[in-house]
Biopython code that builds the backbone (N, CA, C, O; Angstrom):
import numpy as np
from Bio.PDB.StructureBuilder import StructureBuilder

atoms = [
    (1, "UNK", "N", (56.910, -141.033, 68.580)),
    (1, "UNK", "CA", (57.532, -140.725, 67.310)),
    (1, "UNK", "C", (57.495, -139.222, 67.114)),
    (1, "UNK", "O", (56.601, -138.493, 67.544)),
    (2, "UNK", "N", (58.480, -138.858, 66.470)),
    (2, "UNK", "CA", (58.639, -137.183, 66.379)),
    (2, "UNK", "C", (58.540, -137.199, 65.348)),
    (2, "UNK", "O", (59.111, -138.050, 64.666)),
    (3, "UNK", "N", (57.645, -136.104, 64.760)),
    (3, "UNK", "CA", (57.011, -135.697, 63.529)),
    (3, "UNK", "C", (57.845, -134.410, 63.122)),
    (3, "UNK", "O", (57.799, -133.392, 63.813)),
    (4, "UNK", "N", (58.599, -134.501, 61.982)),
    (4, "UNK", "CA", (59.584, -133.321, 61.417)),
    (4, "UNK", "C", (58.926, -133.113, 59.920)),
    (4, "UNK", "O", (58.414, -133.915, 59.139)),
    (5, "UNK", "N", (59.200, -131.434, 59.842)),
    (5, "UNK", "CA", (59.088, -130.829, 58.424)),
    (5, "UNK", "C", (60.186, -131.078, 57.591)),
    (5, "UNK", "O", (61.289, -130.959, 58.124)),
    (6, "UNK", "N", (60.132, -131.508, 56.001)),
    (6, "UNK", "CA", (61.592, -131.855, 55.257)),
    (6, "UNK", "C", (61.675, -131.054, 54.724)),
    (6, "UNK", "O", (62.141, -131.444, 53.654)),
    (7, "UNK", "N", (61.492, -129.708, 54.671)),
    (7, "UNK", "CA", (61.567, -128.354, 54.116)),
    (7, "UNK", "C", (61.190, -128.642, 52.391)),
    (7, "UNK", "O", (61.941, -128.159, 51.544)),
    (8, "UNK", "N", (60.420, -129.161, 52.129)),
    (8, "UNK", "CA", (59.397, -129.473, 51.087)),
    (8, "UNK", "C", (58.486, -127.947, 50.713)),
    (8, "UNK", "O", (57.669, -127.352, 51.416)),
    (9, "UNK", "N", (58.961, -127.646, 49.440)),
    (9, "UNK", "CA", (57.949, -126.496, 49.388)),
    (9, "UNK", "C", (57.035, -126.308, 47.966)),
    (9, "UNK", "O", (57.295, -126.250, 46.764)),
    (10, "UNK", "N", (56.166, -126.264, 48.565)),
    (10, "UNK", "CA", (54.670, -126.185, 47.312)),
    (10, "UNK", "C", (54.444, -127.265, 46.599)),
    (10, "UNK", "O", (54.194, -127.237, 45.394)),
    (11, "UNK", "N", (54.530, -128.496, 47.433)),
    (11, "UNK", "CA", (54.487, -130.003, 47.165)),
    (11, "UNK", "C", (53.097, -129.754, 46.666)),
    (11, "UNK", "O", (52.362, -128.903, 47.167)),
    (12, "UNK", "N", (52.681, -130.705, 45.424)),
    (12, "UNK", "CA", (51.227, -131.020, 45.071)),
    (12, "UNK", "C", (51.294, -132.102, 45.015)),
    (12, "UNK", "O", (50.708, -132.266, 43.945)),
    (13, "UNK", "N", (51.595, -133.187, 45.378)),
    (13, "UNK", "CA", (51.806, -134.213, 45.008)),
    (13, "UNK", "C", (53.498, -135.386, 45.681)),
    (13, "UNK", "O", (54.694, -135.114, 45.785)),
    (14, "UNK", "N", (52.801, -136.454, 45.928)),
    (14, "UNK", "CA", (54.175, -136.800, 46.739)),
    (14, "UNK", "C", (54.088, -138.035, 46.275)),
    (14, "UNK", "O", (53.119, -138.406, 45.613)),
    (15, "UNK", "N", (55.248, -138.920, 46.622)),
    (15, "UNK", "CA", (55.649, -140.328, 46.204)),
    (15, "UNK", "C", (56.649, -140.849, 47.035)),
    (15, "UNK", "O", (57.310, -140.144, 47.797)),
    (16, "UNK", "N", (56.833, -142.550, 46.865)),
    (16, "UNK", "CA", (57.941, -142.837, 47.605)),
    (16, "UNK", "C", (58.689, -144.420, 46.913)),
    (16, "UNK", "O", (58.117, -144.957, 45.965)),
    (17, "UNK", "N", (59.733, -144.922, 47.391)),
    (17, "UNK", "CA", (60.156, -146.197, 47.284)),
    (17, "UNK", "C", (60.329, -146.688, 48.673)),
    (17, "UNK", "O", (59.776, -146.293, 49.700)),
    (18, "UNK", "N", (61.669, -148.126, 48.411)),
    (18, "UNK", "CA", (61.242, -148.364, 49.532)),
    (18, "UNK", "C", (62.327, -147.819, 50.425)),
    (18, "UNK", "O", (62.548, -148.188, 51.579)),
    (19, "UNK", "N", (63.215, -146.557, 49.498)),
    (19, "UNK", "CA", (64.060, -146.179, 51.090)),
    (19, "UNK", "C", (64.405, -144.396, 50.645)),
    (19, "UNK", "O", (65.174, -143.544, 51.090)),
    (20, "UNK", "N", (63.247, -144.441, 49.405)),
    (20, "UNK", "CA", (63.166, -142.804, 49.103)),
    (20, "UNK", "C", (61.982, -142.220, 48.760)),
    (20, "UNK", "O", (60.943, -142.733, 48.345)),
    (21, "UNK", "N", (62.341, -140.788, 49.041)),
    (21, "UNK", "CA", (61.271, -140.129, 48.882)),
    (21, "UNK", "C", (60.969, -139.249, 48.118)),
    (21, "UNK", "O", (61.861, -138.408, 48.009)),
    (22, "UNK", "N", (59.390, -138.916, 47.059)),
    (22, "UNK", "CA", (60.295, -137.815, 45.979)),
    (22, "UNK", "C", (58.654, -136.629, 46.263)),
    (22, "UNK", "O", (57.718, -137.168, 46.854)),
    (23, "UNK", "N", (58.531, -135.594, 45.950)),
    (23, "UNK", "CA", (57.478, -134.851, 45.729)),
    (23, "UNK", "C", (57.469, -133.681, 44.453)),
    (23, "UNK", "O", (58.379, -132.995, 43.986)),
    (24, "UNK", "N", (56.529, -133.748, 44.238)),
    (24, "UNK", "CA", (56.481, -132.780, 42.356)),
    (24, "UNK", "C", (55.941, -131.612, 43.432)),
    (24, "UNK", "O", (55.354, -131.864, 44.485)),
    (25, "UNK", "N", (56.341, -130.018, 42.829)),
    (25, "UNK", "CA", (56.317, -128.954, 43.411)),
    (25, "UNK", "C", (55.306, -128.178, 42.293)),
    (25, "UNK", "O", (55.142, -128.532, 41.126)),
    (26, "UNK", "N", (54.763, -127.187, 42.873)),
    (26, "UNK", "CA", (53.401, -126.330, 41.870)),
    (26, "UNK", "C", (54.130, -126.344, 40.609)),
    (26, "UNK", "O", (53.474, -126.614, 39.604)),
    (27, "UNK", "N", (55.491, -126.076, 40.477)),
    (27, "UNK", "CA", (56.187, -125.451, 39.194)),
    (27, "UNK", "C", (56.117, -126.742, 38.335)),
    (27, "UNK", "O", (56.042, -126.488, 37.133)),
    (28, "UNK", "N", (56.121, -128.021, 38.636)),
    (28, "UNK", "CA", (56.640, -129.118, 38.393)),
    (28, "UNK", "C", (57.788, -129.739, 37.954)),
    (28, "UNK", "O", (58.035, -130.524, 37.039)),
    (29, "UNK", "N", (58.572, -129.088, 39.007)),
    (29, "UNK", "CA", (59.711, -129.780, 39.254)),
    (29, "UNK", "C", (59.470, -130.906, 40.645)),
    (29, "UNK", "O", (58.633, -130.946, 41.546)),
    (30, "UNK", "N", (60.783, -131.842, 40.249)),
    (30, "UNK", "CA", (60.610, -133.136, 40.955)),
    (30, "UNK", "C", (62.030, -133.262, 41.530)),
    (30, "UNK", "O", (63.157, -133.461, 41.076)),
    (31, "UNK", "N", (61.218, -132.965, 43.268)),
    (31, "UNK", "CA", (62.581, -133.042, 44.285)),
    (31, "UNK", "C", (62.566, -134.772, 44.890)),
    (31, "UNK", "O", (61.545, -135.458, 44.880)),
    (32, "UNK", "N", (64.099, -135.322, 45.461)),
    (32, "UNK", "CA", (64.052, -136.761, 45.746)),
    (32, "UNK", "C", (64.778, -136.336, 46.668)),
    (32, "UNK", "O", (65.419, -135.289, 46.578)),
    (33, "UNK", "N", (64.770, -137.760, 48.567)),
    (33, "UNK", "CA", (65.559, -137.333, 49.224)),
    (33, "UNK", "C", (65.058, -138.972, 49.965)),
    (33, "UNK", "O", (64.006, -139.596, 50.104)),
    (34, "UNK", "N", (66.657, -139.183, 50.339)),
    (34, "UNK", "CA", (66.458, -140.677, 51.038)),
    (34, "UNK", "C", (68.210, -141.425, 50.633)),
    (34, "UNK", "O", (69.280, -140.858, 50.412)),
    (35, "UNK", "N", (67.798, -143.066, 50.683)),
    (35, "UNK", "CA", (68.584, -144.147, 50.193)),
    (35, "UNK", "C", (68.790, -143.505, 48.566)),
    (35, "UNK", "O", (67.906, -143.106, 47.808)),
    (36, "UNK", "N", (70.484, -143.569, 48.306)),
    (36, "UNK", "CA", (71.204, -142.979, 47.172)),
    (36, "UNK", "C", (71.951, -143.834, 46.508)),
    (36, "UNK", "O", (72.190, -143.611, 45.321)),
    (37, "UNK", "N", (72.640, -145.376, 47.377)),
    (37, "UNK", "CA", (73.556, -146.047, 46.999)),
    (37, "UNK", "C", (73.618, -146.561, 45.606)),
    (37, "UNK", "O", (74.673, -146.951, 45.105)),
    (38, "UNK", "N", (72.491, -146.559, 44.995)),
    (38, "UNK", "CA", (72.709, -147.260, 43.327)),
    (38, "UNK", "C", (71.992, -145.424, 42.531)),
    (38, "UNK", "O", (71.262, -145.373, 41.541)),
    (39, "UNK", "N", (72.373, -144.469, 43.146)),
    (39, "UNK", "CA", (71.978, -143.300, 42.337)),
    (39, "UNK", "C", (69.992, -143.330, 41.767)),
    (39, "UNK", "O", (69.401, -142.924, 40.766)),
    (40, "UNK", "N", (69.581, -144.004, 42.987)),
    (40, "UNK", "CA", (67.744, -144.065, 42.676)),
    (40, "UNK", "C", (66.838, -142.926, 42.724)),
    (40, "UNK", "O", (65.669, -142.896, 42.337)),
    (41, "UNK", "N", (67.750, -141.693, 43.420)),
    (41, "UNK", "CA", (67.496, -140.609, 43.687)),
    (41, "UNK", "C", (67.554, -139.576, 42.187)),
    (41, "UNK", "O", (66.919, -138.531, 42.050)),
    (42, "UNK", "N", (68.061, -139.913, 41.627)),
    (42, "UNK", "CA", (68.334, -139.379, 40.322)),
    (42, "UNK", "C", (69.060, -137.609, 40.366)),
    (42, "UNK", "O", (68.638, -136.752, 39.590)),
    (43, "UNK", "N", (70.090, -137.336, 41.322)),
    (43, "UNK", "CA", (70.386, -136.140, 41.610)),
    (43, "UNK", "C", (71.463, -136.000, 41.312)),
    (43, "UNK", "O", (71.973, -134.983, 41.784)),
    (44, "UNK", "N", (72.524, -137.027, 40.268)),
    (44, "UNK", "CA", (73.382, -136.871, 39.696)),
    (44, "UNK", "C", (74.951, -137.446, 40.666)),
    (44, "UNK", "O", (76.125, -137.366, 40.303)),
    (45, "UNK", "N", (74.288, -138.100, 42.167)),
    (45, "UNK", "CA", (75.755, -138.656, 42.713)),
    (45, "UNK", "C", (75.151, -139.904, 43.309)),
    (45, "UNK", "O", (74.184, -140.552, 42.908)),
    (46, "UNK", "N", (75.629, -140.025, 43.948)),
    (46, "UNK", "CA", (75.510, -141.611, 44.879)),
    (46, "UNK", "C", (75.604, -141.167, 46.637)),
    (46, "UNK", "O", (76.272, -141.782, 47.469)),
    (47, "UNK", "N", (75.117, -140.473, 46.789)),
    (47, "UNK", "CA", (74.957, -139.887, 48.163)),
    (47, "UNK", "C", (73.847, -139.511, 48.863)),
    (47, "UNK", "O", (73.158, -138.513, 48.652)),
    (48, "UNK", "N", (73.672, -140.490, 49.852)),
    (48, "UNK", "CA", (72.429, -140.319, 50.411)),
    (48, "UNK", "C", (71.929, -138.948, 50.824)),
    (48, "UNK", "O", (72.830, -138.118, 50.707)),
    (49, "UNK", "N", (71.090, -138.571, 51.151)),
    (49, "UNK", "CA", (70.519, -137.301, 51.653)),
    (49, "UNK", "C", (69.026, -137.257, 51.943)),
    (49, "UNK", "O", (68.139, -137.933, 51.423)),
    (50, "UNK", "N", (68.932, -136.287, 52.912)),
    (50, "UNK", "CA", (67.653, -136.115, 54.325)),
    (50, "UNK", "C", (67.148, -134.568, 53.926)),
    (50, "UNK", "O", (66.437, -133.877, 54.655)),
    (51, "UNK", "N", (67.577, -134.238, 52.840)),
    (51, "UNK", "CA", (66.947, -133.101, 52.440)),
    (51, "UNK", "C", (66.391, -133.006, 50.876)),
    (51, "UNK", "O", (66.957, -133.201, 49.801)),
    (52, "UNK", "N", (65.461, -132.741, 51.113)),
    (52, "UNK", "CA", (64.760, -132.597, 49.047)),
    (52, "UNK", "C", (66.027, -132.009, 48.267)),
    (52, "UNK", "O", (66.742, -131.165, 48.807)),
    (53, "UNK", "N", (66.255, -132.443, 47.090)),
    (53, "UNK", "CA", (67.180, -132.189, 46.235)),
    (53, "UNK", "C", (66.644, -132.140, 44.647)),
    (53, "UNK", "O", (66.167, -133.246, 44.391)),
    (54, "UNK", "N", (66.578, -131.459, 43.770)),
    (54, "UNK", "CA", (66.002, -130.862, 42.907)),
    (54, "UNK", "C", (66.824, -132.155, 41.758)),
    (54, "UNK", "O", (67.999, -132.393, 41.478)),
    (55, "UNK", "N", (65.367, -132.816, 41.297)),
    (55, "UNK", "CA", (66.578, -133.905, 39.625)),
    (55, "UNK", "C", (66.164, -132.783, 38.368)),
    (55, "UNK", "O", (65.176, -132.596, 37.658)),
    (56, "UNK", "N", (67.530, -132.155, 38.533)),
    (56, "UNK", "CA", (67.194, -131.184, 37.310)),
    (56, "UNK", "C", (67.435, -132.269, 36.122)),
    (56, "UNK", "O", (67.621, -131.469, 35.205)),
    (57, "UNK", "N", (67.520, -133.154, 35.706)),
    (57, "UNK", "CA", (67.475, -133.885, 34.136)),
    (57, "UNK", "C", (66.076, -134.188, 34.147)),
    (57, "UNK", "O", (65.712, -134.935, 33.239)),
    (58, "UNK", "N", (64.979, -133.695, 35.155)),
    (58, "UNK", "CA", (63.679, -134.312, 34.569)),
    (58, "UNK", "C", (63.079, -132.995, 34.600)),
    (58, "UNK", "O", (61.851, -133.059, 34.533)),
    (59, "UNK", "N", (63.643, -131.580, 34.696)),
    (59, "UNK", "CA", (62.994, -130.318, 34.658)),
    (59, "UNK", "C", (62.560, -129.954, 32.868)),
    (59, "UNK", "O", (63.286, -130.095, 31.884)),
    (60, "UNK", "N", (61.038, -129.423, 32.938)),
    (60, "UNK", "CA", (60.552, -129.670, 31.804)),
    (60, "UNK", "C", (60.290, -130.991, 30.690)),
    (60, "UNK", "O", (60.232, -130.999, 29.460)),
    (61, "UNK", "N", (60.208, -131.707, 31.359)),
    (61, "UNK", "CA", (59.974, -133.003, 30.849)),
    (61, "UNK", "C", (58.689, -133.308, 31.000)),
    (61, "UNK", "O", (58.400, -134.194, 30.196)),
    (62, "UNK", "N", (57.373, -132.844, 31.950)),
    (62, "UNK", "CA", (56.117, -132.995, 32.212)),
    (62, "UNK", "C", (55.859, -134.307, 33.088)),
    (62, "UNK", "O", (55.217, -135.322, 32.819)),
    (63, "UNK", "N", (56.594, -133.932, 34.254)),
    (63, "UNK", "CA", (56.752, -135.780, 34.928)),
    (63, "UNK", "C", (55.625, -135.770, 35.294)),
    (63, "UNK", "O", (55.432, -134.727, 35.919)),
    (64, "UNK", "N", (54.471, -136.570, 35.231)),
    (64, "UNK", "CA", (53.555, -136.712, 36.293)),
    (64, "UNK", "C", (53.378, -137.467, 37.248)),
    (64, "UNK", "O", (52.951, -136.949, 38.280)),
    (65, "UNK", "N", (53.609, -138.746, 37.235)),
    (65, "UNK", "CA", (54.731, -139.820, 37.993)),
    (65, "UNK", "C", (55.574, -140.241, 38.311)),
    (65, "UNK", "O", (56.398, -140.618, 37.478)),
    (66, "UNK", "N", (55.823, -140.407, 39.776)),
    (66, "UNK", "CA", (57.280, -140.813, 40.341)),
    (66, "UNK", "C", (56.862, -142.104, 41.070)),
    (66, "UNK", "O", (55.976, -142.020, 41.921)),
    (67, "UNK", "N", (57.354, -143.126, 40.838)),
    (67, "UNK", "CA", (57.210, -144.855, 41.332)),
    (67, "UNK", "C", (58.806, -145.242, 42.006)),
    (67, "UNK", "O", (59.652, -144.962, 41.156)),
    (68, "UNK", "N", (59.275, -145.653, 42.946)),
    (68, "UNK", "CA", (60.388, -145.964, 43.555)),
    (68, "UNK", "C", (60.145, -147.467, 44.000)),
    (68, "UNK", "O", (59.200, -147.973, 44.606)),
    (69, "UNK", "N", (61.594, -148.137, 43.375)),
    (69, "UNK", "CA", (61.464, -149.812, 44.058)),
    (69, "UNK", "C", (62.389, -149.592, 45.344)),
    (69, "UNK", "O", (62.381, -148.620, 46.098)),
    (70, "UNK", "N", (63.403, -151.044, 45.423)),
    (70, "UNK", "CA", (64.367, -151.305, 46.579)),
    (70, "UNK", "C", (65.099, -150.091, 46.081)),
    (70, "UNK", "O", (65.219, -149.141, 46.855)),
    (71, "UNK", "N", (65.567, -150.026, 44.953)),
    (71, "UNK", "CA", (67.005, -149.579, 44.625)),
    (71, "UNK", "C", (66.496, -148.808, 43.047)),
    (71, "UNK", "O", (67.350, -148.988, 42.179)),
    (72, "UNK", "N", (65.736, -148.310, 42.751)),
    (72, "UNK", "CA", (65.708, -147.833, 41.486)),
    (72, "UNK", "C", (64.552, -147.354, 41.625)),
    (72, "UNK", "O", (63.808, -147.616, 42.570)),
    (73, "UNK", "N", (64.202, -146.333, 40.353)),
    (73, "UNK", "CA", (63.071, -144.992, 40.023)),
    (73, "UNK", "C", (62.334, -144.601, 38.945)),
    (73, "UNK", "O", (62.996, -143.960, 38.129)),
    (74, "UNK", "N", (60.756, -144.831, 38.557)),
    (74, "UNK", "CA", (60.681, -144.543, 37.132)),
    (74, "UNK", "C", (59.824, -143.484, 37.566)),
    (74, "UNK", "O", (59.391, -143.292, 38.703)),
    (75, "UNK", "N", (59.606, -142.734, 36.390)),
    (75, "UNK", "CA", (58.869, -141.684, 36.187)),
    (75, "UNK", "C", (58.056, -141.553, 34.775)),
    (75, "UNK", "O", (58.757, -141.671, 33.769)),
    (76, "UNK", "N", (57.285, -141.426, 34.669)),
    (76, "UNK", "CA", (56.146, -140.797, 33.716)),
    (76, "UNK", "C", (55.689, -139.730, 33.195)),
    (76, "UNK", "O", (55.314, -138.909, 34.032)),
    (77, "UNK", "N", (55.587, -139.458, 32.230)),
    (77, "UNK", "CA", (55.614, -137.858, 31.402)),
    (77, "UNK", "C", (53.849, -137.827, 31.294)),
    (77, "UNK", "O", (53.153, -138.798, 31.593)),
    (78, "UNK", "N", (53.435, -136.811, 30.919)),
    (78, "UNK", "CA", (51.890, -136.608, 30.930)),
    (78, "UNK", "C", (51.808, -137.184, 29.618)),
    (78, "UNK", "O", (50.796, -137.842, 29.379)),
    (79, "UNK", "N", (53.110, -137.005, 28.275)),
    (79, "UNK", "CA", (52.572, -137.548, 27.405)),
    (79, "UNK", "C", (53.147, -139.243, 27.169)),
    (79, "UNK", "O", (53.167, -139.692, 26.024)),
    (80, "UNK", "N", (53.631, -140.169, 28.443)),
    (80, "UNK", "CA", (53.663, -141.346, 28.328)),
    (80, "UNK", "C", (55.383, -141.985, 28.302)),
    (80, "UNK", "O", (55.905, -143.098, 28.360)),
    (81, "UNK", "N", (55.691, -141.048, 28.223)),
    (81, "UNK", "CA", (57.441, -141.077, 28.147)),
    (81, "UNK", "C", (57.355, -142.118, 29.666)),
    (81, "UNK", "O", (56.569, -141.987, 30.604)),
    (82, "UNK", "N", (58.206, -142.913, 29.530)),
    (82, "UNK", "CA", (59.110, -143.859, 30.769)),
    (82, "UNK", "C", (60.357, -143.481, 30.867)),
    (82, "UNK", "O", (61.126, -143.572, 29.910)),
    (83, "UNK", "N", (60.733, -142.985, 32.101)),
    (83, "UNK", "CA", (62.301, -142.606, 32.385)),
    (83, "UNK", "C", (62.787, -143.675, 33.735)),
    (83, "UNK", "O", (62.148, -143.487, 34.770)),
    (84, "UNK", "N", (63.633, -144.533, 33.766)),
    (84, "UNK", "CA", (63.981, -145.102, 34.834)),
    (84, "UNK", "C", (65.690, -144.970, 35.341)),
    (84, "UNK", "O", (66.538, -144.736, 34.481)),
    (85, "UNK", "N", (66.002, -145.106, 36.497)),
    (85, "UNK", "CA", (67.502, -144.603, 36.908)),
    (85, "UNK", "C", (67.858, -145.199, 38.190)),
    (85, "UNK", "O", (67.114, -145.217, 39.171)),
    (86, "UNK", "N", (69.003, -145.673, 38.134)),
    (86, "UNK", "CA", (68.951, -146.514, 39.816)),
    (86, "UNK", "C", (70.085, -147.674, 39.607)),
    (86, "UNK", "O", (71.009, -147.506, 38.812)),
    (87, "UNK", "N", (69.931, -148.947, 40.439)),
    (87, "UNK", "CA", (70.413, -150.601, 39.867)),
    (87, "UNK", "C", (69.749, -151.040, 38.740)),
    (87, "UNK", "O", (68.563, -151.024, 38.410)),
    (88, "UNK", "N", (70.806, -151.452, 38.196)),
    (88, "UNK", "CA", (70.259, -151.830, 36.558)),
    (88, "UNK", "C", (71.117, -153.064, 36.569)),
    (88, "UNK", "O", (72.160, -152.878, 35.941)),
    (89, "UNK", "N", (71.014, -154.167, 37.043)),
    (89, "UNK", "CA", (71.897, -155.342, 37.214)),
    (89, "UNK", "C", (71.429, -156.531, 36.099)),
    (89, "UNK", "O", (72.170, -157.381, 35.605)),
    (90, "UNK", "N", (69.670, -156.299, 35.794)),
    (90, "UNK", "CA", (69.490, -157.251, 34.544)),
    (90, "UNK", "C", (68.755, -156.017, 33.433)),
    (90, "UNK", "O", (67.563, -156.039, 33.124)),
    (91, "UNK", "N", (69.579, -155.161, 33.027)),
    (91, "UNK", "CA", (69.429, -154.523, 32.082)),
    (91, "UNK", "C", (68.053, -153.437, 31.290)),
    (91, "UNK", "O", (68.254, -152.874, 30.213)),
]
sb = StructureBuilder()
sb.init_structure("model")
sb.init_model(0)
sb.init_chain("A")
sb.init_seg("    ")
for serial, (resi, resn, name, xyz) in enumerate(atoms, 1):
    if name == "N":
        sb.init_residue(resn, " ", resi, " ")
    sb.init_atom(name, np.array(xyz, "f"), 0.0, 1.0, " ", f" {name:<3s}", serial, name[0])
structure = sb.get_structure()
């Protein structure tokens, strides 16, 4: 198996689902990169991608958690906020 860098920078912290990947950076911003098809990535399209991509709608929000299912993404604020984004098929 070949072991590659994802050009990830000043990761403190990392997370995943089951076909993405996200990491919070010193600044705390929260980059995602992987499976895109129901928009679980939260980067504003439906397009997969193999490179960290910045979800600016959660910049300054205080995410401290990132949780990823099959197809969808929640996140957690330090002060308790729930944000979720992805397949939403039962509402």
């Amino acid at each position: 198996m070949k072991i590659e860098s994802v050009g990830a920078k000043d990761a403190v912290d990392i997370f995943c689902g089951n076909h993405t990947s996200f990491y919070k950076s010193k600044k705390d911003m929260i980059f995602a990169w992987g499976l895109n098809n129901h928009g679980q990535l939260g980067i504003g399209n439906r397009m997969n991608t193999c490179v960290p991509t910045k979800i600016k709608e959660l910049d300054a929000l205080g995410v401290e958690v990132v949780a990823g299912g099959e197809h969808h993404t929640i996140a957690c604020t330090l002060d308790g906020k729930v944000y979720c984004w992805g397949r939403n098929d039962e509402g």
